[in-house]
PDB file of N, CA, C and O in Angstrom:
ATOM      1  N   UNK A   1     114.132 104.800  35.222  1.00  0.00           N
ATOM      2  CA  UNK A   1     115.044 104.413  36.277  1.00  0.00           C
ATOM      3  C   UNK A   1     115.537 105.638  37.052  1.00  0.00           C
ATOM      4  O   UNK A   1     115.765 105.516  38.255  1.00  0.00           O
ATOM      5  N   UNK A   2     115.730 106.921  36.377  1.00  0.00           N
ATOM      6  CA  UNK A   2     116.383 107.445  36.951  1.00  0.00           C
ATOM      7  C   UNK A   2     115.273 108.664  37.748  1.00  0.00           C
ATOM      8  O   UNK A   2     115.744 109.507  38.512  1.00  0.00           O
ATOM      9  N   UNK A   3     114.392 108.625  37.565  1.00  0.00           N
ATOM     10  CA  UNK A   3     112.909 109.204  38.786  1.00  0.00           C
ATOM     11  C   UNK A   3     112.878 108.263  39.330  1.00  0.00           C
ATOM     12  O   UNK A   3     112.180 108.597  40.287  1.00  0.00           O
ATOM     13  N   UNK A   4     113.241 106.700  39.561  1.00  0.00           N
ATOM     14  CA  UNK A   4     112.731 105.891  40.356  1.00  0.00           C
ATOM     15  C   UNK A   4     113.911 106.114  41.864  1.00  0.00           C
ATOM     16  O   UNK A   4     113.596 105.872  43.028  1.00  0.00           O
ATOM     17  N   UNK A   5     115.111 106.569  41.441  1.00  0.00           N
ATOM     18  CA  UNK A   5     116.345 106.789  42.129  1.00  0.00           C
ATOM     19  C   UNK A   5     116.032 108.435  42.720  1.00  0.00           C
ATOM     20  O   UNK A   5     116.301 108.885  43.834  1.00  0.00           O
ATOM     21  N   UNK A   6     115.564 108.928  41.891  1.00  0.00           N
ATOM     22  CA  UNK A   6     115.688 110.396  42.953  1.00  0.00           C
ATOM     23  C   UNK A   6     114.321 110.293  43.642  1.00  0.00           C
ATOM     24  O   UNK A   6     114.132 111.299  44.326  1.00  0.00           O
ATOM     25  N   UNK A   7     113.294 109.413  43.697  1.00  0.00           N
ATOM     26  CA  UNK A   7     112.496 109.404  44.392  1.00  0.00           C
ATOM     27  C   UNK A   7     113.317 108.866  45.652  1.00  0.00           C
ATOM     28  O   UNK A   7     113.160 109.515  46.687  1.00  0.00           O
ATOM     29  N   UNK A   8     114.200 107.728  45.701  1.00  0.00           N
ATOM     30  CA  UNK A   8     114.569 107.087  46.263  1.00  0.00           C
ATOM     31  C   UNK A   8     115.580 107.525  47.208  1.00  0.00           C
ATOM     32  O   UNK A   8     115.852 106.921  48.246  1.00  0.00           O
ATOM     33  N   UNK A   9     116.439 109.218  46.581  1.00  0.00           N
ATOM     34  CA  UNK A   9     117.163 109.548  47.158  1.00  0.00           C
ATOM     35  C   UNK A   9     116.204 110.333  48.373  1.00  0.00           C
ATOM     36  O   UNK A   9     116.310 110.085  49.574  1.00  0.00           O
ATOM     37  N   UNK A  10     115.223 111.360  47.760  1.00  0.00           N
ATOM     38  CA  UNK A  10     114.047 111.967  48.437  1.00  0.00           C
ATOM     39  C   UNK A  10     114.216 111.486  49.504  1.00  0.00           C
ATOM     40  O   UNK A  10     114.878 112.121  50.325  1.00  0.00           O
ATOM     41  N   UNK A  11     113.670 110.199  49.843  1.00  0.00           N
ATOM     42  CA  UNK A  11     112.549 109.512  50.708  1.00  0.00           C
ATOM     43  C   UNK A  11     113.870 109.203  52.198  1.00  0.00           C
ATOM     44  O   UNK A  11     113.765 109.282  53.422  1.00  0.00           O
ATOM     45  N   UNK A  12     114.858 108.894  51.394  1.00  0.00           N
ATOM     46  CA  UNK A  12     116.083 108.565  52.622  1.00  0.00           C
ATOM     47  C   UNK A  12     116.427 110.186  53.116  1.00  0.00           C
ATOM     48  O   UNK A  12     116.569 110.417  54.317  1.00  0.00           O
ATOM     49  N   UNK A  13     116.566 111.431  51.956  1.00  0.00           N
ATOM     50  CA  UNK A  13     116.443 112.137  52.742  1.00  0.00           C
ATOM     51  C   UNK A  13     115.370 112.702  53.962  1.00  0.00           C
ATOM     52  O   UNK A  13     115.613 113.051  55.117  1.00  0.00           O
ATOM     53  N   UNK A  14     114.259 112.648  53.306  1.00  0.00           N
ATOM     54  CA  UNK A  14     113.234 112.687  54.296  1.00  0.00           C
ATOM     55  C   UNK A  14     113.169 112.063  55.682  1.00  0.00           C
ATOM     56  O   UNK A  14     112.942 112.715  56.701  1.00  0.00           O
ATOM     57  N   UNK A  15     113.411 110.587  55.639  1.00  0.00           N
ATOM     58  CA  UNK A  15     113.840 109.787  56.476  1.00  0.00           C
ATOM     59  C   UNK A  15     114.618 110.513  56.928  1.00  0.00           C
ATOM     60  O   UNK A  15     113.891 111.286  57.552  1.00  0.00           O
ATOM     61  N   UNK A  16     115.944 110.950  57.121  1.00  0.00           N
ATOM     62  CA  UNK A  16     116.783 111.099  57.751  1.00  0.00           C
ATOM     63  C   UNK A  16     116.717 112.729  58.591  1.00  0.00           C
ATOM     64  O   UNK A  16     117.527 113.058  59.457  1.00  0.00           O
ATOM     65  N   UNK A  17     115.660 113.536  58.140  1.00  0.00           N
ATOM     66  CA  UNK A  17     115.064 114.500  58.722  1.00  0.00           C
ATOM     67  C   UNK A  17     114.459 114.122  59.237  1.00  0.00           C
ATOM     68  O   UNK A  17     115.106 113.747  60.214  1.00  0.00           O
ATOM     69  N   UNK A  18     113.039 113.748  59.437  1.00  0.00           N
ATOM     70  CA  UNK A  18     112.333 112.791  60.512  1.00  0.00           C
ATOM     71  C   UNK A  18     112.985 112.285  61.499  1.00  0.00           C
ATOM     72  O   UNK A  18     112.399 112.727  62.487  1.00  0.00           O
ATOM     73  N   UNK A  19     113.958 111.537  61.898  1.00  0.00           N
ATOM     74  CA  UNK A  19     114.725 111.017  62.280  1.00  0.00           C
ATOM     75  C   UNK A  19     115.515 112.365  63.382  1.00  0.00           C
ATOM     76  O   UNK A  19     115.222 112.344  64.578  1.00  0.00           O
ATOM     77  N   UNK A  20     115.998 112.909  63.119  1.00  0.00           N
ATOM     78  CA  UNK A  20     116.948 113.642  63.289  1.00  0.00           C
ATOM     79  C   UNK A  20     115.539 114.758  64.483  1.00  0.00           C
ATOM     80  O   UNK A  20     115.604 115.286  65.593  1.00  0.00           O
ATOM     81  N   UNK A  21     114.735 114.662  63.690  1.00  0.00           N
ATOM     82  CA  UNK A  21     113.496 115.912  64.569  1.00  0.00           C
ATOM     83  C   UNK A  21     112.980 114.867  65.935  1.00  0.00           C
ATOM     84  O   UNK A  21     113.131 115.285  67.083  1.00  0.00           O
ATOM     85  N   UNK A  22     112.527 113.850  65.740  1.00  0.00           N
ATOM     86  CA  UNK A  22     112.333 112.764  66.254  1.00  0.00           C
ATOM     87  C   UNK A  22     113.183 112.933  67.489  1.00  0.00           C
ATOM     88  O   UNK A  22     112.599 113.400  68.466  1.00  0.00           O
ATOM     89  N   UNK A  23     114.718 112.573  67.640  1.00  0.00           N
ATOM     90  CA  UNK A  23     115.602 112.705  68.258  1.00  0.00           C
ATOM     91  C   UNK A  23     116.033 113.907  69.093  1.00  0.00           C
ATOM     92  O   UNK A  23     116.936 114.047  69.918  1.00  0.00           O
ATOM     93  N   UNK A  24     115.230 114.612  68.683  1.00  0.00           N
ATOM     94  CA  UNK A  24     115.752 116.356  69.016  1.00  0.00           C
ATOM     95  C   UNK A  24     114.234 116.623  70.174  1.00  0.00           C
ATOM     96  O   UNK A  24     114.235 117.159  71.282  1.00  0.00           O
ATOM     97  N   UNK A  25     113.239 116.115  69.522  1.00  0.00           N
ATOM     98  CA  UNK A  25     112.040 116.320  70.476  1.00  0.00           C
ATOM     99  C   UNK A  25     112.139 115.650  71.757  1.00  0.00           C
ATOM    100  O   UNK A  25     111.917 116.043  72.902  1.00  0.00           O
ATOM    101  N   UNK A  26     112.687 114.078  71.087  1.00  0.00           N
ATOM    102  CA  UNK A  26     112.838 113.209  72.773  1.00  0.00           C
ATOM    103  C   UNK A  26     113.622 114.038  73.674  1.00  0.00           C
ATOM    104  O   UNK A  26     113.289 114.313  74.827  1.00  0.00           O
ATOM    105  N   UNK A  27     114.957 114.521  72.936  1.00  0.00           N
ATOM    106  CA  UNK A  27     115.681 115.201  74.030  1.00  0.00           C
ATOM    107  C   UNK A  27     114.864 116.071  74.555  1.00  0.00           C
ATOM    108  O   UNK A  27     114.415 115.700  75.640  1.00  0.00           O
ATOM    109  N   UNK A  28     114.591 116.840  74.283  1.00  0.00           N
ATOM    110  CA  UNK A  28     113.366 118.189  75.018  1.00  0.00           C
ATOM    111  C   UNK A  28     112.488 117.882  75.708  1.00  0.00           C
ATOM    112  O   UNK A  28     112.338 118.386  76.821  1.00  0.00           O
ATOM    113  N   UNK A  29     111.670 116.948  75.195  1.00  0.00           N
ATOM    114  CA  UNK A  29     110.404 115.764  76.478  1.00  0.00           C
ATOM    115  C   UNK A  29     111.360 115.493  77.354  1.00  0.00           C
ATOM    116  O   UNK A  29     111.202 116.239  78.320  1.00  0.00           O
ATOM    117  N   UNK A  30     112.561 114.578  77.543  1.00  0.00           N
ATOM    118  CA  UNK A  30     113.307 114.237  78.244  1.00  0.00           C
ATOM    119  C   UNK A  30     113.787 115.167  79.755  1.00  0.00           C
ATOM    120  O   UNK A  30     113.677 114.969  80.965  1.00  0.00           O
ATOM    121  N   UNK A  31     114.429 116.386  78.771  1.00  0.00           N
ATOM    122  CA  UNK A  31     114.619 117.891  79.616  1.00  0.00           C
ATOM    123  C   UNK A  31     113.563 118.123  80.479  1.00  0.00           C
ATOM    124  O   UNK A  31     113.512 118.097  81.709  1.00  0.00           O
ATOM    125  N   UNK A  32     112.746 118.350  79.652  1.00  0.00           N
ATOM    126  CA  UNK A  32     111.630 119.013  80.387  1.00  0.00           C
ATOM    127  C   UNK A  32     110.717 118.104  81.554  1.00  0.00           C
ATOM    128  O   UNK A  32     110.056 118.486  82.519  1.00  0.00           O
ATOM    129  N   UNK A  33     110.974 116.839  81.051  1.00  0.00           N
ATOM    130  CA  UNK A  33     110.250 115.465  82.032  1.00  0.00           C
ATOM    131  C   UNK A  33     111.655 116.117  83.320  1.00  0.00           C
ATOM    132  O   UNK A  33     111.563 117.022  84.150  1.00  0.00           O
ATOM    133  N   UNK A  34     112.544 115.431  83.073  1.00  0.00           N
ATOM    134  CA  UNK A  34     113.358 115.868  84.306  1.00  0.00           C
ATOM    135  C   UNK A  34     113.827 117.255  85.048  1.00  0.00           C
ATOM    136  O   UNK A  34     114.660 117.368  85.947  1.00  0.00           O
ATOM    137  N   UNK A  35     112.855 118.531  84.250  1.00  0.00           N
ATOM    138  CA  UNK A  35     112.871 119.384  85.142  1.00  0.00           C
ATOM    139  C   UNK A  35     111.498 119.217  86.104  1.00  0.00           C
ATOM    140  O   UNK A  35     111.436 119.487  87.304  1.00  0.00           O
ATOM    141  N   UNK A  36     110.404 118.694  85.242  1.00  0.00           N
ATOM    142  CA  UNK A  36     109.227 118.891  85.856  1.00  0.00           C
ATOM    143  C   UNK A  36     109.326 117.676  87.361  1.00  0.00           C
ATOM    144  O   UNK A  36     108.793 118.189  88.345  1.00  0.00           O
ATOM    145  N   UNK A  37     109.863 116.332  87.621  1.00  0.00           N
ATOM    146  CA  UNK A  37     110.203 115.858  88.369  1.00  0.00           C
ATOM    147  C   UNK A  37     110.855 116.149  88.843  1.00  0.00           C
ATOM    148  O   UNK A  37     110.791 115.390  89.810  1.00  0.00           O
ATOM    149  N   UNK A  38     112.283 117.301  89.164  1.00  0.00           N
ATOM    150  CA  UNK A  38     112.814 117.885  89.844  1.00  0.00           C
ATOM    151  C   UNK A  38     111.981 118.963  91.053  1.00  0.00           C
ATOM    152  O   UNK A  38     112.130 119.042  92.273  1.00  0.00           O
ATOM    153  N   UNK A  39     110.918 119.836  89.943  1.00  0.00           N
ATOM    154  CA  UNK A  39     110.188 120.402  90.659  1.00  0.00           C
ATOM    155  C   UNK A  39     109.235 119.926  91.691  1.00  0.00           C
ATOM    156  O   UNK A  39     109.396 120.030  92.907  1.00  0.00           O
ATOM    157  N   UNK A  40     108.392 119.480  91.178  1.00  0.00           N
ATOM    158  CA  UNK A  40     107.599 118.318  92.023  1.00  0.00           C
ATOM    159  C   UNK A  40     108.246 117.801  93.503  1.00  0.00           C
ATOM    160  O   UNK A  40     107.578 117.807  94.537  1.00  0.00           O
ATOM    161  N   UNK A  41     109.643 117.359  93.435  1.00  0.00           N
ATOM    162  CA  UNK A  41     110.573 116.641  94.283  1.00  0.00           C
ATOM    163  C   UNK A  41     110.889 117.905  94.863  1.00  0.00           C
ATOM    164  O   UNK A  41     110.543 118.062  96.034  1.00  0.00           O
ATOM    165  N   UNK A  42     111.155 118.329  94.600  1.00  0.00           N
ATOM    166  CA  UNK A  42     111.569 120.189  95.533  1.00  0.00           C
ATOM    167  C   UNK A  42     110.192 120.428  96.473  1.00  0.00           C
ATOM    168  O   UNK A  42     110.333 120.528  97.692  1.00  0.00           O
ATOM    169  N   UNK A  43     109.061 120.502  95.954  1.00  0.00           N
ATOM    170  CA  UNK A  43     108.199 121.372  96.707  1.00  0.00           C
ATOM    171  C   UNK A  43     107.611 119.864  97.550  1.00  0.00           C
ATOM    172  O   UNK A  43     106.873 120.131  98.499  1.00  0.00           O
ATOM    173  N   UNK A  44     107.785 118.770  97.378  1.00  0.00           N
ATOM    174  CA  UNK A  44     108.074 117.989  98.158  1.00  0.00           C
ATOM    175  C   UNK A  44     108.545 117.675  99.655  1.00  0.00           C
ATOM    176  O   UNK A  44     108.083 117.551 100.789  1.00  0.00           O
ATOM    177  N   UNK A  45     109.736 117.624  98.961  1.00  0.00           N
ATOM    178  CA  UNK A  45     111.013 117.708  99.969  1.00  0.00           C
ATOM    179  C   UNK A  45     110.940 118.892 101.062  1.00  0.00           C
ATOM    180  O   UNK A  45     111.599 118.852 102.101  1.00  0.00           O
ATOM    181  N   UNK A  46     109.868 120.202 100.642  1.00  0.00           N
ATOM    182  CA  UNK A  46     109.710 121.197 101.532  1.00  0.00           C
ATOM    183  C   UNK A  46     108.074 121.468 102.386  1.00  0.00           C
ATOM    184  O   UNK A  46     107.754 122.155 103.357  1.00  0.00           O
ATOM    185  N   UNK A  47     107.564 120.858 101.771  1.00  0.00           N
ATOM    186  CA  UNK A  47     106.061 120.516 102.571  1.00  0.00           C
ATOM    187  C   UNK A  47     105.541 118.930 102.169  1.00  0.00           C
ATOM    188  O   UNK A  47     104.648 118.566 101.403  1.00  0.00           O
ATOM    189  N   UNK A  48     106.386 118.236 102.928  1.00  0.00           N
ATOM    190  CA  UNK A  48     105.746 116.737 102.850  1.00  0.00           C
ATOM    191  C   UNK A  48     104.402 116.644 103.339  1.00  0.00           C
ATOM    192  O   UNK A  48     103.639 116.029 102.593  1.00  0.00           O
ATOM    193  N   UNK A  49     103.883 117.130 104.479  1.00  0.00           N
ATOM    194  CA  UNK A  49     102.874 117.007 105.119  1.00  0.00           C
ATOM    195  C   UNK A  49     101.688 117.077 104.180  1.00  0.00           C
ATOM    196  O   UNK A  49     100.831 116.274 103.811  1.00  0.00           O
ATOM    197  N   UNK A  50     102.092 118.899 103.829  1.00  0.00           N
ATOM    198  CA  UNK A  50     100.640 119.262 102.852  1.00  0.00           C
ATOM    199  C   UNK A  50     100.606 117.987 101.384  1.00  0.00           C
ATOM    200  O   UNK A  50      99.555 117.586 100.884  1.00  0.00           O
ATOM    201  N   UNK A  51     101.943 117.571 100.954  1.00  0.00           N
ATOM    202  CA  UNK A  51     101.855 116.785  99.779  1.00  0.00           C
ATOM    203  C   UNK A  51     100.798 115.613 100.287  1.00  0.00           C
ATOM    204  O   UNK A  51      99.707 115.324  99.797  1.00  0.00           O
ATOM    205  N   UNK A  52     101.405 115.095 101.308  1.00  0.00           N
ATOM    206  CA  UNK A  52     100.552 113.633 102.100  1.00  0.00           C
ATOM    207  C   UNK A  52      98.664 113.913 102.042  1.00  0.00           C
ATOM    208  O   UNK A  52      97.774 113.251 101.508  1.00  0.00           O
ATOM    209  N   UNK A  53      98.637 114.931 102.689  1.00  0.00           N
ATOM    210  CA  UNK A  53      97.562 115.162 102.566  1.00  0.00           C
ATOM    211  C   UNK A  53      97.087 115.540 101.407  1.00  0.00           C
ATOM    212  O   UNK A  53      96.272 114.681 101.071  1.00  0.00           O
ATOM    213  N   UNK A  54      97.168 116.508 100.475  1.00  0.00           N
ATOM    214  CA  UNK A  54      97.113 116.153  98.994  1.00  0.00           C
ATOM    215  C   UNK A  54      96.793 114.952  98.360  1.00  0.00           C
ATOM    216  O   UNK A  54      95.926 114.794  97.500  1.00  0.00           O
ATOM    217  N   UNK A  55      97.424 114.247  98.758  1.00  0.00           N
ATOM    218  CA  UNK A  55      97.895 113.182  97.789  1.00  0.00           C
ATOM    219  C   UNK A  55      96.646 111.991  98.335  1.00  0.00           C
ATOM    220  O   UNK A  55      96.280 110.901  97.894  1.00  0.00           O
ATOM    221  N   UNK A  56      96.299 112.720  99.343  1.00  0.00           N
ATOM    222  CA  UNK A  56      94.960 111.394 100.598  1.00  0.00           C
ATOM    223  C   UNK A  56      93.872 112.210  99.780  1.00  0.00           C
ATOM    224  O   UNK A  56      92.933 111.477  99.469  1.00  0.00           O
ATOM    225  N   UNK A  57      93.715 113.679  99.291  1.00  0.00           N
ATOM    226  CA  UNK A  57      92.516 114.143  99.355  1.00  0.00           C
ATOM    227  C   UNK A  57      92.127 114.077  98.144  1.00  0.00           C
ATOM    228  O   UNK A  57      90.960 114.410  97.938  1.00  0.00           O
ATOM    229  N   UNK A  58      93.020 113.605  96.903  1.00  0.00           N
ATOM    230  CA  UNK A  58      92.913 113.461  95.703  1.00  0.00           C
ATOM    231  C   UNK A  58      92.478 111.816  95.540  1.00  0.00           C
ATOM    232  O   UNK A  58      91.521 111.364  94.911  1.00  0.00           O
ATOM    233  N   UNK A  59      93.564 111.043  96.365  1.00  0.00           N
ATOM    234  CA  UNK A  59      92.425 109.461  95.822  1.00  0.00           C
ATOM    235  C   UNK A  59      91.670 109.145  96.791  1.00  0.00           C
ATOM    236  O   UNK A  59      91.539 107.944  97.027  1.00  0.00           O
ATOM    237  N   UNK A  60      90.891 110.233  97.708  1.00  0.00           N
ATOM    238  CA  UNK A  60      89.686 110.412  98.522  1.00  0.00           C
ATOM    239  C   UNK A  60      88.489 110.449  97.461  1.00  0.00           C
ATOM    240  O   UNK A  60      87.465 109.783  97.310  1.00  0.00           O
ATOM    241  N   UNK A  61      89.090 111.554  96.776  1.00  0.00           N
ATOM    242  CA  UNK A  61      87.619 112.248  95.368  1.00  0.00           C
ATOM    243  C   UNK A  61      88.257 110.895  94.202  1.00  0.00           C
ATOM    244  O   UNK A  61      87.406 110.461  93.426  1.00  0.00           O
ATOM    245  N   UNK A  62      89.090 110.536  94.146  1.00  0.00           N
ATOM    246  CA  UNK A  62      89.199 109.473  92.810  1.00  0.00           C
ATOM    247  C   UNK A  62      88.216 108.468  93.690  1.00  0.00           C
ATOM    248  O   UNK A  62      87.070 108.367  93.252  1.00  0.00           O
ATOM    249  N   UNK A  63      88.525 107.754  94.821  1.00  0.00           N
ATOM    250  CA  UNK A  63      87.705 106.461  94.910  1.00  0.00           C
ATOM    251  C   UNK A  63      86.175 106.750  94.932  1.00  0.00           C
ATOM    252  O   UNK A  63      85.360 105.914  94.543  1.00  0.00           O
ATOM    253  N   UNK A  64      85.832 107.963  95.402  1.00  0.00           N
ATOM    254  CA  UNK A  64      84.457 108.094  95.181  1.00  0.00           C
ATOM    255  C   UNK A  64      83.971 108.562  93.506  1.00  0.00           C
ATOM    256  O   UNK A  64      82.871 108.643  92.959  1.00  0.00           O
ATOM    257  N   UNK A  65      85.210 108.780  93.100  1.00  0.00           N
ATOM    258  CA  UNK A  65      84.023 108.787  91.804  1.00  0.00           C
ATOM    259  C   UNK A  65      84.492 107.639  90.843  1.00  0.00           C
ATOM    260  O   UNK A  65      84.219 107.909  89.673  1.00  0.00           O
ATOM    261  N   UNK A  66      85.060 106.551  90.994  1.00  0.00           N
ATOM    262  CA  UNK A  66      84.943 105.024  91.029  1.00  0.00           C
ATOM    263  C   UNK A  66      84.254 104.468  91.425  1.00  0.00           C
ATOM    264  O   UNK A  66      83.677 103.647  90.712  1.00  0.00           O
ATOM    265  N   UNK A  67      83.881 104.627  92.998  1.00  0.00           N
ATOM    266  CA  UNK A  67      82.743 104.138  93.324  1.00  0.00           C
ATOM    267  C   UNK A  67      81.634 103.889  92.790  1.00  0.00           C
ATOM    268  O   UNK A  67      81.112 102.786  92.628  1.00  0.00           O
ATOM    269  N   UNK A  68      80.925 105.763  92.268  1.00  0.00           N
ATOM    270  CA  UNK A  68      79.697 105.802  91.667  1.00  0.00           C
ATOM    271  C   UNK A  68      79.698 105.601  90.167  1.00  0.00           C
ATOM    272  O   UNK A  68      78.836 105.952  89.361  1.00  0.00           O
ATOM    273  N   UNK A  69      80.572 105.114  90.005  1.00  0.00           N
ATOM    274  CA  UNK A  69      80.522 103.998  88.424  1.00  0.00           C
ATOM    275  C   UNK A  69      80.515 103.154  88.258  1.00  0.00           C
ATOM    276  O   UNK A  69      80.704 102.672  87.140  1.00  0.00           O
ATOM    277  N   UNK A  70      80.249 102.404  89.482  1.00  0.00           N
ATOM    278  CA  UNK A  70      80.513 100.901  89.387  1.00  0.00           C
ATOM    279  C   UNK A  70      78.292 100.963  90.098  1.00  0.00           C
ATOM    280  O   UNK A  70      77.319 100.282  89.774  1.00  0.00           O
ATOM    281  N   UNK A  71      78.409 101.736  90.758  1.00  0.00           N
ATOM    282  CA  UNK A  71      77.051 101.698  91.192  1.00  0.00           C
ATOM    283  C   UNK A  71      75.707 102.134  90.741  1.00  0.00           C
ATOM    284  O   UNK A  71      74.717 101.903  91.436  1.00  0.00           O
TER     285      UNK A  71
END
């Protein structure tokens, strides 16, 4: 009984490290997601044009190489 309990204590501790790292990473993905969309939105906000065009010349080369997979 009483290895069946400190296994038992183990495992909640473990759990509760997991948990705790888990929580600590989202925050940081989180951070870092909303710096990297900040950036993005900055160099944006300062050359829309070139983004537009960018953004035409990239699903220009995506639809053609959709295209030639379907063909």
């Amino acid at each position: 009984m009483r290895s069946r309990e400190r296994l038992r204590d183990r495992l909640v501790g473990l759990e509760g490290r997991a948990e705790d790292r888990i929580h600590g990473a989202s925050a940081v993905l989180r951070d870092e997601g909303h710096y990297v969309a900040d950036t993005c939105r900055g160099g944006i906000e300062r050359r829309p044009i070139t983004s537009i065009a960018i953004a035409f010349a990239v699903g220009v080369l995506f639809a053609s190489l959709v295209e030639r997979r379907w063909y």
